[in-house]
C-alpha positions as CSV (number, residue, x, y, z in Angstrom):
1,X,53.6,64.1,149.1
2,X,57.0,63.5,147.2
3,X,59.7,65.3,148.7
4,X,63.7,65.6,148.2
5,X,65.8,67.7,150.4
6,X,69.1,68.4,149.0
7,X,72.0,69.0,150.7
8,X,75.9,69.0,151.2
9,X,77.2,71.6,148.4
10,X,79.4,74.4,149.2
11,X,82.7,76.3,147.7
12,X,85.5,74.1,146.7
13,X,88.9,74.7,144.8
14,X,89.4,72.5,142.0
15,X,90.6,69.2,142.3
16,X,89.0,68.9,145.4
17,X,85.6,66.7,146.2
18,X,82.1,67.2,147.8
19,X,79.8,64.3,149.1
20,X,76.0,65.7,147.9
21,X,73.1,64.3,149.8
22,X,69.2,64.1,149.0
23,X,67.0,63.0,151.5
24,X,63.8,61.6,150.3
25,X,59.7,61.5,151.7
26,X,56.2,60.4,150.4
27,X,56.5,57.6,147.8
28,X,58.6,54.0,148.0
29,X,62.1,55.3,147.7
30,X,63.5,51.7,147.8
31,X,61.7,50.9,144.2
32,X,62.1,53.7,142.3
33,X,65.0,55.2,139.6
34,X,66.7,58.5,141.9
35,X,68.8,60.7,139.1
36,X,71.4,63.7,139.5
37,X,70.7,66.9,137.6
38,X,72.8,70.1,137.5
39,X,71.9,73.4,135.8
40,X,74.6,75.6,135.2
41,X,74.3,79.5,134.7
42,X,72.6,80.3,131.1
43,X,72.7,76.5,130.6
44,X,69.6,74.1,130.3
45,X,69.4,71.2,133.2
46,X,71.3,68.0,132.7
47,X,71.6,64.7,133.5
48,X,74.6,63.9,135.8
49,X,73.5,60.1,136.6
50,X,70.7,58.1,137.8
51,X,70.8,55.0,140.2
52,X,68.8,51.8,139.2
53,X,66.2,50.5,142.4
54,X,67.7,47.2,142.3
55,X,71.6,46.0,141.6
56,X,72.4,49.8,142.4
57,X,73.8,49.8,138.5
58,X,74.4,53.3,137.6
59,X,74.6,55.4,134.9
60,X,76.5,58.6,133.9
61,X,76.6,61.3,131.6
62,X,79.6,61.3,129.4
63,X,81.2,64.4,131.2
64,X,81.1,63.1,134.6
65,X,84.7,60.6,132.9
66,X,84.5,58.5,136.0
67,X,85.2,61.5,138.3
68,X,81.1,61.5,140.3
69,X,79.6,58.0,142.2
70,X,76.3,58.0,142.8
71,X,75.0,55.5,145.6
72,X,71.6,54.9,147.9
73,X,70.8,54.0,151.0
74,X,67.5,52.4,150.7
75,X,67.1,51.9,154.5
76,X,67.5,55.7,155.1
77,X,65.9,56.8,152.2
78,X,68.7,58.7,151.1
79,X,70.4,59.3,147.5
80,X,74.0,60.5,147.4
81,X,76.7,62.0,145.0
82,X,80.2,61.9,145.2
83,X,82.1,64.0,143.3
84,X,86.1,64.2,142.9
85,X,88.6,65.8,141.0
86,X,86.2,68.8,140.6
87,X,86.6,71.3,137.5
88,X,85.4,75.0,137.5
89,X,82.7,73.9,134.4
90,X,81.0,71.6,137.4
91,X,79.6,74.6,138.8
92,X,75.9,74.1,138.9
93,X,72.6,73.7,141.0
94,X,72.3,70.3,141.7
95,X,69.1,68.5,141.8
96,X,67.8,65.4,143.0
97,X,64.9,64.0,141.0
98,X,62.4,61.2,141.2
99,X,59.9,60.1,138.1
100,X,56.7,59.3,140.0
101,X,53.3,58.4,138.8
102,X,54.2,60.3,135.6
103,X,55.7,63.3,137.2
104,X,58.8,64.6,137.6
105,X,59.7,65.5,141.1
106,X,62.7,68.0,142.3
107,X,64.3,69.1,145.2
108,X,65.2,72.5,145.7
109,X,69.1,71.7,144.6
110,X,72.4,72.5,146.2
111,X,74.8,75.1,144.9
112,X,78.0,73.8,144.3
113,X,80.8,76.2,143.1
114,X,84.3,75.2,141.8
115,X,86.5,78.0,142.3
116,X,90.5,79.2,143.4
């Protein structure tokens, strides 16, 4: 079955950076769209990015102002997120997240907190 394992979040003081990792199981990683989410408190889940199968072209949400890289290791089956210049309003769950057969698939996120 599908699974993503995220990892790699933590408590960081702003301006800082974080590498976020998602490890992925159970379908063809290598040919499918991976995307970014974040939730933050009282706030509905958004998309961060998403990373294309092929080319590795990404896409980012308007907020993310060229601060976030998202890149894939298709050999590892591994999805990452690098974030920089990190604000307080980037505290969030982040998820990683597969559409698969028609379903949407989510890891159990990774708490990242921007805080002095």
């Amino acid at each position: 079955q599908v699974q993503l394992v995220e990892s790699g979040g933590g408590l960081v003081q702003p301006g800082g950076s974080l590498r976020l990792s998602c490890s992925a199981s159970g379908f063809d990683f290598a040919n499918y769209v991976m995307s970014w989410y974040r939730q933050a408190p009282g706030k509905e889940r958004e998309l961060v990015g998403t990373i294309s199968w092929y080319e590795d072209s990404t896409n980012y949400a308007d907020f993310v102002e060229g601060r976030f890289a998202i890149s894939r290791d298709n050999a590892k089956n591994m999805v990452y997120l690098q974030m920089t210049n990190l604000k307080p309003e980037d505290t969030a769950i982040y998820y990683c997240n597969v559409y698969y057969f028609d379903k949407m698939y989510w890891g159990q996120g990774t708490q990242v907190t921007v805080s002095s």
